[in-house]
C-alpha positions as YAML, in Angstrom:
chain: A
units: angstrom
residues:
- id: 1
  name: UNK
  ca: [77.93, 4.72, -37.93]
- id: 2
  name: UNK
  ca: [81.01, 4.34, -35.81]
- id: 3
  name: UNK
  ca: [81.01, 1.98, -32.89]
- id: 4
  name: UNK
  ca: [83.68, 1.34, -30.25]
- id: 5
  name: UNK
  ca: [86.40, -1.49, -31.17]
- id: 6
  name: UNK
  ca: [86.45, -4.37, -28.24]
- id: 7
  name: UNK
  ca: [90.29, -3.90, -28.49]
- id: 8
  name: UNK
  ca: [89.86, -0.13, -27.83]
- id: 9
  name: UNK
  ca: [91.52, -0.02, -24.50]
- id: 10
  name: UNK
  ca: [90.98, 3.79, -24.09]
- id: 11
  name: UNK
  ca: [88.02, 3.72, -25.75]
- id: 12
  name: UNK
  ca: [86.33, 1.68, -23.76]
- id: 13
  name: UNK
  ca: [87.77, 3.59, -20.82]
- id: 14
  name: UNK
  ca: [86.25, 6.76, -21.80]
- id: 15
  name: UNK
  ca: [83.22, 5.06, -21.83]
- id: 16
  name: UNK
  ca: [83.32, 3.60, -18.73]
- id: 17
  name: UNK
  ca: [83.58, 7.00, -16.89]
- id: 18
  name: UNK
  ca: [81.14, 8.76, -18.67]
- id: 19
  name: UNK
  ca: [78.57, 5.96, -17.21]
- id: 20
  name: UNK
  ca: [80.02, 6.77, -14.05]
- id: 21
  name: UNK
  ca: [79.85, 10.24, -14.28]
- id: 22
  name: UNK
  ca: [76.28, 9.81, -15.20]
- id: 23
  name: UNK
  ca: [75.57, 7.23, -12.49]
- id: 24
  name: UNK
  ca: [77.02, 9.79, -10.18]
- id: 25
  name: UNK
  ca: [74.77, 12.64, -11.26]
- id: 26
  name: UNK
  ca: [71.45, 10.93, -11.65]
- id: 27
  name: UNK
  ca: [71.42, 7.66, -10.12]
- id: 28
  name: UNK
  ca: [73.85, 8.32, -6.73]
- id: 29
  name: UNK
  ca: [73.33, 12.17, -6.16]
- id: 30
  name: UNK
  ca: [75.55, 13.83, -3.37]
- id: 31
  name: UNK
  ca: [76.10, 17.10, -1.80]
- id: 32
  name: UNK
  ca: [73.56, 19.95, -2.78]
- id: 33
  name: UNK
  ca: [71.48, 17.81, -4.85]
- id: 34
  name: UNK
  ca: [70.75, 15.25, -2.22]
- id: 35
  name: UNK
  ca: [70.18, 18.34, -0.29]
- id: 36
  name: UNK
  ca: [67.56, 19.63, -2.37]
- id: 37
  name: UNK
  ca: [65.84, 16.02, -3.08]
- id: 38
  name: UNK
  ca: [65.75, 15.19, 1.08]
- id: 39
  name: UNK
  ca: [63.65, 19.12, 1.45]
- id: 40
  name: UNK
  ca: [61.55, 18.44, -1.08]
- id: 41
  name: UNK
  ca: [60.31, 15.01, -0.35]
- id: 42
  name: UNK
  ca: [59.97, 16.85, 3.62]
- id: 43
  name: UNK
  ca: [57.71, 18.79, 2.41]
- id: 44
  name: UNK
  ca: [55.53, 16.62, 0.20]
- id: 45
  name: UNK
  ca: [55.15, 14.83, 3.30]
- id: 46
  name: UNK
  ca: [54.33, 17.49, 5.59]
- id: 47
  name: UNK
  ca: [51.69, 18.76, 3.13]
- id: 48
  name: UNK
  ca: [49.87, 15.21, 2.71]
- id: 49
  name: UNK
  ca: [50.16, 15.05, 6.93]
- id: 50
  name: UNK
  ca: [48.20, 19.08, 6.91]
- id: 51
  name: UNK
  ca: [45.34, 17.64, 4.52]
- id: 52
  name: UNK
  ca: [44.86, 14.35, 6.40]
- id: 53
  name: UNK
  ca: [44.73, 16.71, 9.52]
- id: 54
  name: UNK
  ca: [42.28, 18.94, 7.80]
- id: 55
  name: UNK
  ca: [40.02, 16.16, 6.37]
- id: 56
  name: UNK
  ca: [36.79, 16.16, 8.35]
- id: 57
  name: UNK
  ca: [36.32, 12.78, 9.72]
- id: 58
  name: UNK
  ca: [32.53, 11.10, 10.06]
- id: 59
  name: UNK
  ca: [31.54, 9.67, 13.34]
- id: 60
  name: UNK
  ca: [28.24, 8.33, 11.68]
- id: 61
  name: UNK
  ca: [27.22, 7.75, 8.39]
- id: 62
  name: UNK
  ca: [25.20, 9.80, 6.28]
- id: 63
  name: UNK
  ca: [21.43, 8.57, 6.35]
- id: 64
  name: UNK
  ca: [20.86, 6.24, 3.66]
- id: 65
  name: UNK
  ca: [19.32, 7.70, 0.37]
- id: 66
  name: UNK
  ca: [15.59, 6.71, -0.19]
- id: 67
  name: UNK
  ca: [16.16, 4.59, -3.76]
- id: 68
  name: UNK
  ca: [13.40, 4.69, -6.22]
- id: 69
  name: UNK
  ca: [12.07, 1.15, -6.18]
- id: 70
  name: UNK
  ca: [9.79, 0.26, -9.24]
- id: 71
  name: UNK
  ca: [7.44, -2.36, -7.13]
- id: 72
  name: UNK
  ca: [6.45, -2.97, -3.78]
- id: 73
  name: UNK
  ca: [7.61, -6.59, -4.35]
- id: 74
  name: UNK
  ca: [11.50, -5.37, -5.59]
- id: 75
  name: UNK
  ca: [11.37, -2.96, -2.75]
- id: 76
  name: UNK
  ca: [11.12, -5.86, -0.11]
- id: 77
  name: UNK
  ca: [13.45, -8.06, -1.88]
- id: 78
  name: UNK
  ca: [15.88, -4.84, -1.84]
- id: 79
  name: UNK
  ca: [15.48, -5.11, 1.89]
- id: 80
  name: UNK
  ca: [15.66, -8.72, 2.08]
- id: 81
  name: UNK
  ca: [19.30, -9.01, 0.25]
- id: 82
  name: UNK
  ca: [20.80, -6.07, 1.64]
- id: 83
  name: UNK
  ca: [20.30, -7.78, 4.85]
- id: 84
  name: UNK
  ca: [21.82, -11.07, 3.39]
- id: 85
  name: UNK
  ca: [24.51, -9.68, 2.35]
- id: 86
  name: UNK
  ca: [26.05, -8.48, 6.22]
- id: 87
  name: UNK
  ca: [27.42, -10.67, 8.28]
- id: 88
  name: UNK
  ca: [25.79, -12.29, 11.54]
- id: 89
  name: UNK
  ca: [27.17, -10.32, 13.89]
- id: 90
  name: UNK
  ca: [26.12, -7.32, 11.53]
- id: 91
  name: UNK
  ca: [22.90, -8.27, 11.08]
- id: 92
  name: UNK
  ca: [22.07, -8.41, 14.61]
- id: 93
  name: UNK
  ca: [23.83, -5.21, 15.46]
- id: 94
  name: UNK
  ca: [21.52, -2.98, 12.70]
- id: 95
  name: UNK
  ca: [18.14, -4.73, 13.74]
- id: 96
  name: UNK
  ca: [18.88, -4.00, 17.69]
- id: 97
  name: UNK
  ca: [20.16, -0.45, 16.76]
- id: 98
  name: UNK
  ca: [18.55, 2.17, 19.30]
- id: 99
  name: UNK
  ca: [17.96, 5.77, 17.94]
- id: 100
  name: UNK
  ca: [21.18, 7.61, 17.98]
- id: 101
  name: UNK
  ca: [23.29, 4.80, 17.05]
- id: 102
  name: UNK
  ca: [25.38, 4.06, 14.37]
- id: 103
  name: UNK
  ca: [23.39, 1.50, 12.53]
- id: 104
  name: UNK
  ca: [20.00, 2.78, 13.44]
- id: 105
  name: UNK
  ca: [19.20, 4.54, 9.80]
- id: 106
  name: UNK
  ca: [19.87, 1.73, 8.28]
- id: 107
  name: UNK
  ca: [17.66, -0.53, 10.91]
- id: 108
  name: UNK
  ca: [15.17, 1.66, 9.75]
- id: 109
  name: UNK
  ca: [15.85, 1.98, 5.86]
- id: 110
  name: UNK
  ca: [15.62, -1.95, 5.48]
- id: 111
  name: UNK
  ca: [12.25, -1.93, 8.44]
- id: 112
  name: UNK
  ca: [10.58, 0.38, 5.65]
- id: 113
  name: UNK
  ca: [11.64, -1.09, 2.39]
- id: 114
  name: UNK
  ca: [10.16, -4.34, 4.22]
- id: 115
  name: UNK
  ca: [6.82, -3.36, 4.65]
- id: 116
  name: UNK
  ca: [4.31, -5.88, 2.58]
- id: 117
  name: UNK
  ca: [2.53, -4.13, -0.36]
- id: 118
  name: UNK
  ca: [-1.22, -5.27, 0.47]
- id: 119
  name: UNK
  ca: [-2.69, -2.06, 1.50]
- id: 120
  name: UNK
  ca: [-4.10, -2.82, 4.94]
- id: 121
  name: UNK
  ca: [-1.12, -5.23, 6.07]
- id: 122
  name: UNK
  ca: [0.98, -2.23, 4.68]
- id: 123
  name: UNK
  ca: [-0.85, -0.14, 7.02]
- id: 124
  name: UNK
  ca: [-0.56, -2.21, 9.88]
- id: 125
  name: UNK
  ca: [2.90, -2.21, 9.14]
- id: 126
  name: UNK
  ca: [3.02, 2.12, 9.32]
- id: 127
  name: UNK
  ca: [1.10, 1.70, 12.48]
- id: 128
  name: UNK
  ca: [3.44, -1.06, 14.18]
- id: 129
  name: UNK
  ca: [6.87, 1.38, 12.76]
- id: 130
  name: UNK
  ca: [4.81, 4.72, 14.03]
- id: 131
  name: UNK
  ca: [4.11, 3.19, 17.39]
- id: 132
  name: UNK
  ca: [8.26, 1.71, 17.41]
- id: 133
  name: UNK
  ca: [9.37, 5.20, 17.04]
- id: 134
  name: UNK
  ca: [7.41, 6.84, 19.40]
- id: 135
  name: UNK
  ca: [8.15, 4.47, 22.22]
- id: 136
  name: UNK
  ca: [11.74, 4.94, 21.37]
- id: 137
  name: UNK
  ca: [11.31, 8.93, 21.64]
- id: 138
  name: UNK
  ca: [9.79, 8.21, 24.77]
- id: 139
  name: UNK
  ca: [12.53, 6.14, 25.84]
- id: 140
  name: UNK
  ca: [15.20, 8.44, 24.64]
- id: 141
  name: UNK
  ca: [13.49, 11.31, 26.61]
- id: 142
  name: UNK
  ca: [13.58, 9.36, 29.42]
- id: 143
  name: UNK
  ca: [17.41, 8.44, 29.77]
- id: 144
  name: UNK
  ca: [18.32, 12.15, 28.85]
- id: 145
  name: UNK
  ca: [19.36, 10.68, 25.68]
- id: 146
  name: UNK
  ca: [18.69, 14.24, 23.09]
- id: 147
  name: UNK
  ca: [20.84, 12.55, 20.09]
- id: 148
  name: UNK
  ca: [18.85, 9.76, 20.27]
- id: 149
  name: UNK
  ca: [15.24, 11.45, 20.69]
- id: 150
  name: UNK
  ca: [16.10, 13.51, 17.88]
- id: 151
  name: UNK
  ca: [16.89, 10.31, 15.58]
- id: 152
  name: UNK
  ca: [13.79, 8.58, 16.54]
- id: 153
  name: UNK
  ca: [11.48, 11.70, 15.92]
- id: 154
  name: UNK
  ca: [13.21, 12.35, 12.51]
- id: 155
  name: UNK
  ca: [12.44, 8.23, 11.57]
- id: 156
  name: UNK
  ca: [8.98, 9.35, 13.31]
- id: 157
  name: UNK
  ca: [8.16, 12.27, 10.70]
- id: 158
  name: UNK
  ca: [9.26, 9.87, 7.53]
- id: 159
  name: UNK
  ca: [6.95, 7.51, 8.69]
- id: 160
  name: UNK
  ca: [4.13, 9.56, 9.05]
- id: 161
  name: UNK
  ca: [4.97, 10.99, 5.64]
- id: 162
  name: UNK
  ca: [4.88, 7.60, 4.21]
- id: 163
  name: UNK
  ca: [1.95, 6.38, 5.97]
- id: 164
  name: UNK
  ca: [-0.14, 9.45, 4.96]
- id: 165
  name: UNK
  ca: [0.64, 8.74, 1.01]
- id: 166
  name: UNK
  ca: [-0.21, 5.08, 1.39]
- id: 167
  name: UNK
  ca: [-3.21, 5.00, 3.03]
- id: 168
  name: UNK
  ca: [-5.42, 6.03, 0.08]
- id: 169
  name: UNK
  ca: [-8.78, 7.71, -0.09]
- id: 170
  name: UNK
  ca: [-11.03, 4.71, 1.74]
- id: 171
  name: UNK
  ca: [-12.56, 6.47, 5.00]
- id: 172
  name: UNK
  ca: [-12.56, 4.00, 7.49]
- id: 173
  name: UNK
  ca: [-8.81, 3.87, 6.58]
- id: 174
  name: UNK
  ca: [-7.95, 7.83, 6.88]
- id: 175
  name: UNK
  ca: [-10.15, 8.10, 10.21]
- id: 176
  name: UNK
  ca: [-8.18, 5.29, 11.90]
- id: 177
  name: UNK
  ca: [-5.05, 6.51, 10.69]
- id: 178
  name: UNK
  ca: [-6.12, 10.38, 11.90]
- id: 179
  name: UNK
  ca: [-6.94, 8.43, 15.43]
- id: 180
  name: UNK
  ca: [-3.57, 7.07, 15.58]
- id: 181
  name: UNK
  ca: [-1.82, 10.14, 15.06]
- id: 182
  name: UNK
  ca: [-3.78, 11.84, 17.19]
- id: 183
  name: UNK
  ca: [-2.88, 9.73, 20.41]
- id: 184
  name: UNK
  ca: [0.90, 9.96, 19.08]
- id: 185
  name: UNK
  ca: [0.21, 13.93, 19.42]
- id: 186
  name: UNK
  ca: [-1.03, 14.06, 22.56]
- id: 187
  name: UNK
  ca: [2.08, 11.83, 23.83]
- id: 188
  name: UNK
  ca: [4.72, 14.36, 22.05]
- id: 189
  name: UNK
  ca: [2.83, 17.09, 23.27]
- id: 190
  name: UNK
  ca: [3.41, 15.35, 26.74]
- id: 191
  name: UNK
  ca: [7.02, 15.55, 26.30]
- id: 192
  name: UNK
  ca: [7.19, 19.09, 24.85]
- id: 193
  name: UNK
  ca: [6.29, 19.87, 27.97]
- id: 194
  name: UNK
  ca: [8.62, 17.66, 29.73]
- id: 195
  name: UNK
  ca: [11.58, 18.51, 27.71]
- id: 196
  name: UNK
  ca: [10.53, 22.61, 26.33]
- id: 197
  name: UNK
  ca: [14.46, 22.66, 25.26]
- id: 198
  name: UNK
  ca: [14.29, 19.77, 22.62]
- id: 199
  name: UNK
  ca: [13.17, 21.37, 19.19]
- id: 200
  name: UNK
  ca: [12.54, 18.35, 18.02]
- id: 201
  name: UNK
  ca: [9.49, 17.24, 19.45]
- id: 202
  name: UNK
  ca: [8.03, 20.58, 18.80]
- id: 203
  name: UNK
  ca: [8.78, 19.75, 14.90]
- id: 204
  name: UNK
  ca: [7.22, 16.29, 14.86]
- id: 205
  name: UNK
  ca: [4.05, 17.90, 17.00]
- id: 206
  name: UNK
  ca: [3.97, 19.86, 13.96]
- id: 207
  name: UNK
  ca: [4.59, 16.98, 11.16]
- id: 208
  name: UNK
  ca: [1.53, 15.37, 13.17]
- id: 209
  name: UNK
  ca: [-0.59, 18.09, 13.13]
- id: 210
  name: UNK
  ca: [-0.51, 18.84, 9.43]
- id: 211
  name: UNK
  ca: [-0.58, 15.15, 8.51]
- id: 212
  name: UNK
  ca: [-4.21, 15.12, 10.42]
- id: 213
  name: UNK
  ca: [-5.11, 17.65, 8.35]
- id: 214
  name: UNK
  ca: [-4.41, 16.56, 5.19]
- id: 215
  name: UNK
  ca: [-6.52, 13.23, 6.12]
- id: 216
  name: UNK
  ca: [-9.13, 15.77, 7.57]
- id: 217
  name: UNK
  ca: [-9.58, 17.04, 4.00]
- id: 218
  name: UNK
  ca: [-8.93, 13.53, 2.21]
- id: 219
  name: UNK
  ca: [-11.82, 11.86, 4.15]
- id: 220
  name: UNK
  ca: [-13.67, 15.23, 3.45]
- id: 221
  name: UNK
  ca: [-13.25, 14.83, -0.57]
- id: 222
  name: UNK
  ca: [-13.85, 11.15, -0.53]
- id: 223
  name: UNK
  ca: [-17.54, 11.34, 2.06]
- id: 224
  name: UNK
  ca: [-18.78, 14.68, 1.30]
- id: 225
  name: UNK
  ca: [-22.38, 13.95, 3.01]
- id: 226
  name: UNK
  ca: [-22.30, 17.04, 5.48]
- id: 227
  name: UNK
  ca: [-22.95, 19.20, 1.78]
- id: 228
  name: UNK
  ca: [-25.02, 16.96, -0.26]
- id: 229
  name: UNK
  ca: [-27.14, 16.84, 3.25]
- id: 230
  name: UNK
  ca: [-27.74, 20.18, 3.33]
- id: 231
  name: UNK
  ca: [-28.69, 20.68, -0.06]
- id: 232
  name: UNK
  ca: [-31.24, 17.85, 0.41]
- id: 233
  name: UNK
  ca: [-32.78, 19.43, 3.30]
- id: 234
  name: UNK
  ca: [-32.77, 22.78, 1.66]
- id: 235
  name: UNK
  ca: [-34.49, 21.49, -1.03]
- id: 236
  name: UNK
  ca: [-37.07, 19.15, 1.00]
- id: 237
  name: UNK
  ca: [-38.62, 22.42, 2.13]
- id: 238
  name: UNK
  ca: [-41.03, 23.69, 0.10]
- id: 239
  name: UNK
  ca: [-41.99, 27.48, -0.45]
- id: 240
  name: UNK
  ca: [-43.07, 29.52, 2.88]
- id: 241
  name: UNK
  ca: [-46.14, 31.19, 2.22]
...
């Protein structure tokens, strides 16, 4: 293995310009290589500004997912520390969101994980969210506000949904619950006629409509009287002669 002497004069000169020559071509390019390096980092960076151009950008956030909770009890504490876990300022911004704004799905995500588990206090609960949302329609119908109608419809419909699933099969239950929706029909039919434009009353009309029905046929299932009643009086007659 040969190595260069210290007292190599040339040597060591030879090597010093072949480090230069290298530092010259790799390190400290010039002329049409600088060239070339300055267009190409251009056009990196004109790319990168297209796609930041072309990426869509969200003015609100998607509507929070509906987690599957395994208990009523984990469901509320879910609630509970997602709301501990904003800030003041936060928290008081989400639970004064109106419809339309940017924290309202979440004002109503943690309103509905809240809800106690005891089936009539979780009822009273539906009633007091149902009754919420269709005083905010109203409101939103009222300032001209269609974003905002349209948000507090949607969180009308899920509520419905939910309340219909929880109330059970006990009939005094399913025939206050039909009441309630009822009066919340007649009010969005109100405004359906107010507002003919806004599609979405006519879809929560409808959500309303079918959700009576299906506690229609519940209560129907769980107190059928009007059939064993007529088979009783059928068979309290006796034979005409």
């Amino acid at each position: 293995m040969s190595a260069y002497d210290d007292n190599d004069r040339g040597a060591l000169d030879r090597l010093e310009d072949l480090l230069d020559a290298y530092a010259d071509a790799r390190l400290m390019p010039r002329g049409p290589v600088l060239s070339r390096i300055r267009a190409n980092v251009l056009a990196q960076a004109a790319l990168a500004s297209a796609a930041a151009i072309r990426r869509p950008v969200l003015a609100e956030p998607p509507p929070p997912s509906r987690w599957a909770v395994s208990s009523p009890f984990h469901r509320r504490a879910l609630a509970f520390g997602f709301a501990a876990m904003l800030t003041i300022g936060t928290s008081a911004a989400v639970f004064a969101a109106p419809p339309g704004s940017l924290f309202y799905n979440a004002r109503v995500y943690i309103e509905t994980l809240a809800l106690p588990a005891q089936v009539d206090a979780r009822l009273a609960g539906h009633e007091q969210l149902l009754t919420e949302r269709i005083a905010e329609a109203e409101a939103a119908a009222g300032r001209g506000d269609a974003p905002g109608l349209a948000a507090a419809l949607a969180a009308y419909q899920a509520e419905v949904d939910a309340a219909t699933a929880d109330v059970g099969n006990d009939v005094a239950r399913l025939a206050h619950l039909e009441e309630m929706l009822a009066k919340h029909t007649a009010v969005l039919t109100t405004l359906a006629t107010e507002l003919p434009e806004q599609s979405s009353i006519e879809h929560a009309i409808d959500t309303s409509s079918k959700a009576i029905a299906n506690l229609q046929a519940k209560g129907s299932r769980a107190h059928p009287t009007h059939v064993t009643g007529g088979q009783g009086q059928d068979q309290g007659h006796g034979p005409q002669h």
